[in-house]
N, C-alpha and C positions, 0 to 999 in steps of 0.2 A: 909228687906233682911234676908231670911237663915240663919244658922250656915253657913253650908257649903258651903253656896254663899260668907258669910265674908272670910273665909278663904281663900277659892280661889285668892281671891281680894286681902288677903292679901301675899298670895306667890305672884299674878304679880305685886304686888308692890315692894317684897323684888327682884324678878325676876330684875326690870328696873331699882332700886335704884343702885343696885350691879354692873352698867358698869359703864365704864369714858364716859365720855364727848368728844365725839369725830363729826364726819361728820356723812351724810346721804348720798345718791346717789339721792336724791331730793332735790333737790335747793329752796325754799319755798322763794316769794317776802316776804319783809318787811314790806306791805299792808295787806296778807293775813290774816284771822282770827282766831284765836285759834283752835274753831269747829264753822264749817258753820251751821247759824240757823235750827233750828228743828234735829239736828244732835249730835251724840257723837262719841268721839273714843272707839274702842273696839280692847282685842288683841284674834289674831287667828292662833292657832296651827297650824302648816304644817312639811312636813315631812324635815327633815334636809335635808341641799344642793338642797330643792326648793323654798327656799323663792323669788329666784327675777323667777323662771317660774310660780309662783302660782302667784306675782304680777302683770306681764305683762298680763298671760290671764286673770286676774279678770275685769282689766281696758280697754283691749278687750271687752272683752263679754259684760260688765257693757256699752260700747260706742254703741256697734252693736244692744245689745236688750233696746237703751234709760232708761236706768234707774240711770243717774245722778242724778235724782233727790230724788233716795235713797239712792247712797251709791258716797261718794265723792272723798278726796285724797286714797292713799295708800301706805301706805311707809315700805320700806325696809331697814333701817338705817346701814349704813355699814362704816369703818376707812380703810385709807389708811396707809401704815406703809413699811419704809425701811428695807432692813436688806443688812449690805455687807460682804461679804465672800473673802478674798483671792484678795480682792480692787475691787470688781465688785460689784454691785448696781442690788438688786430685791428689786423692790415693788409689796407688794400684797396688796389686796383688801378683807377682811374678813365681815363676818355679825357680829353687835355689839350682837344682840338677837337672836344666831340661835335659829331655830324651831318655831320662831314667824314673823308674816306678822301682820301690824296695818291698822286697817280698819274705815272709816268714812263713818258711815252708819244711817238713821234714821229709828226707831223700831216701830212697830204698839201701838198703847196705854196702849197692855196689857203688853208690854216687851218685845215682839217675836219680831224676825225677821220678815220682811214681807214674804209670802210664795213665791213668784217669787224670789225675792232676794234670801230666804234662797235655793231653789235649784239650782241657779245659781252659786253659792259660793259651795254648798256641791258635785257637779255634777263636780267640775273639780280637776285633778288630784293633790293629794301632801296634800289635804286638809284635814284639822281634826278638832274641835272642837272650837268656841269660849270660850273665860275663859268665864268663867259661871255657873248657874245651873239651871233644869229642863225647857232646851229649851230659859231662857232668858239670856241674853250674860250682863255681867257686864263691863261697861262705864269704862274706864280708868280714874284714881285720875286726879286732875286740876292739880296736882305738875308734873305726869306724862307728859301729856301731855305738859305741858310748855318746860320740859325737852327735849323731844324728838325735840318739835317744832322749839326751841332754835339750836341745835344742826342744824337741818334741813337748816338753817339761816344762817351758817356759809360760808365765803367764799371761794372761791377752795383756796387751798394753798398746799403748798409742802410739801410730804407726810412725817411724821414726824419717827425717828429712836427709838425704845422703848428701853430701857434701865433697864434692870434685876435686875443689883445688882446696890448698893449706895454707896455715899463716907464711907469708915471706914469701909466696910464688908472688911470681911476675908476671901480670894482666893486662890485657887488652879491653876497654870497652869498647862493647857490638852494639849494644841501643842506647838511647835517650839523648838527651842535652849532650854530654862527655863523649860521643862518640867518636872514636878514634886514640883517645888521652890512655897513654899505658900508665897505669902504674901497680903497687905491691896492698895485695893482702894484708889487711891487719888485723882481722877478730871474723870468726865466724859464726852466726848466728842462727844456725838451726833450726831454733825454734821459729822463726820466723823467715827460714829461707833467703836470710840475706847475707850477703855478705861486706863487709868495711872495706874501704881501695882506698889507700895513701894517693891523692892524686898532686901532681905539680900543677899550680893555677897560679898564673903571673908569677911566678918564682916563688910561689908560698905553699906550702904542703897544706893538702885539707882531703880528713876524711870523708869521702862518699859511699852510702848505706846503696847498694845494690841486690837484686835479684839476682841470683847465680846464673840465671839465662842469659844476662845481660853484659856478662863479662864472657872472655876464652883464652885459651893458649896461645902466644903470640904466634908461632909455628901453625895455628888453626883458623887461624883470622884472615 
């Protein structure tokens, strides 16, 4: 391998280590196999907000011109996530890795892409580059992909509410009645997207139940 092959390798390593652990929008049995024989995963650049149109037609084209047998799953790993506003309930759907599509593909002997494959993959739209260099795409780490696979593995569950600040941070509130009154984090409540503020009122401490929109970082206020 390269310098600059290691490298590479080593930013989409720091690239996949650096998310949580979250879902995929590919449900993967608990039979399946890590990478299907003669095969590796590899990751491939695409242009942001096309990773799930770059993966529906890859696995088109990849079905219509028979070539399963070089290039297999493809995944788009993506988290579901609540947020409530004003007591109404949005869930979105985000990519964990924008700008990357993961591909299961088997490579000629020399490390290329096979030539059909590779214009099949470069020929459609949103698409840019495998991590790699001079033409050969570098295999994703075994911790990688375990990771990713893992995640893929997970069962549907309900979408989970992310939570900003911690117990004992120190708050500013931005809307309602309190607005202006700092004070600290005391319990956070997820499920209901609120969070508890130790507030000082007349010189006496009193919990306030908030909406996480409602509070910030005094540094942000």
């Amino acid at each position: 391998m390269t310098d600059e092959s290691a490298d590479r390798q080593t930013t989409a390593s720091a690239t996949l280590d650096g998310r949580p652990n979250e879902r995929t929008d590919v449900i993967l049995g608990e039979d399946e196999p890590m990478v299907q024989p003669g095969m590796n995963w590899f990751v491939l650049r695409v242009a942001s907000n096309k990773e799930s149109h770059v993966r529906e037609t890859l696995l088109r084209k990849v079905q219509i011109e028979g070539m399963t047998h070089l290039v297999g799953r493809i995944l788009v790993p993506t988290e579901k996530t609540k947020t409530i506003k004003g007591g109404k309930q949005r869930i979105t759907e985000t990519k964990l890795y924008p700008g990357y599509v993961f591909v299961e593909m088997k490579l000629e002997e020399d490390g290329r892409i096979p030539q059909d494959v590779f214009f099949l993959i470069k020929e459609t739209t949103g698409v840019g580059d495998f991590v790699g260099a001079a033409g050969r795409p570098t295999p994703m780490a075994t911790h990688e992909i375990e990771k990713m696979l893992l995640d893929s593995r997970k069962p549907e569950e309900t979408p989970i509410v992310k939570m900003v600040f911690e117990k004992g941070e120190h708050v500013v509130i931005k809307e309602g009645p309190f607005e202006g009154y700092e004070g600290t984090v005391d319990e956070l409540l997820p499920e209901k997207g609120l969070v508890r503020v130790l507030v000082t009122i007349f010189g006496r401490q009193a919990p306030i139940e908030l909406e996480e929109w409602q509070i910030g970082k005094p540094d942000e206020v």
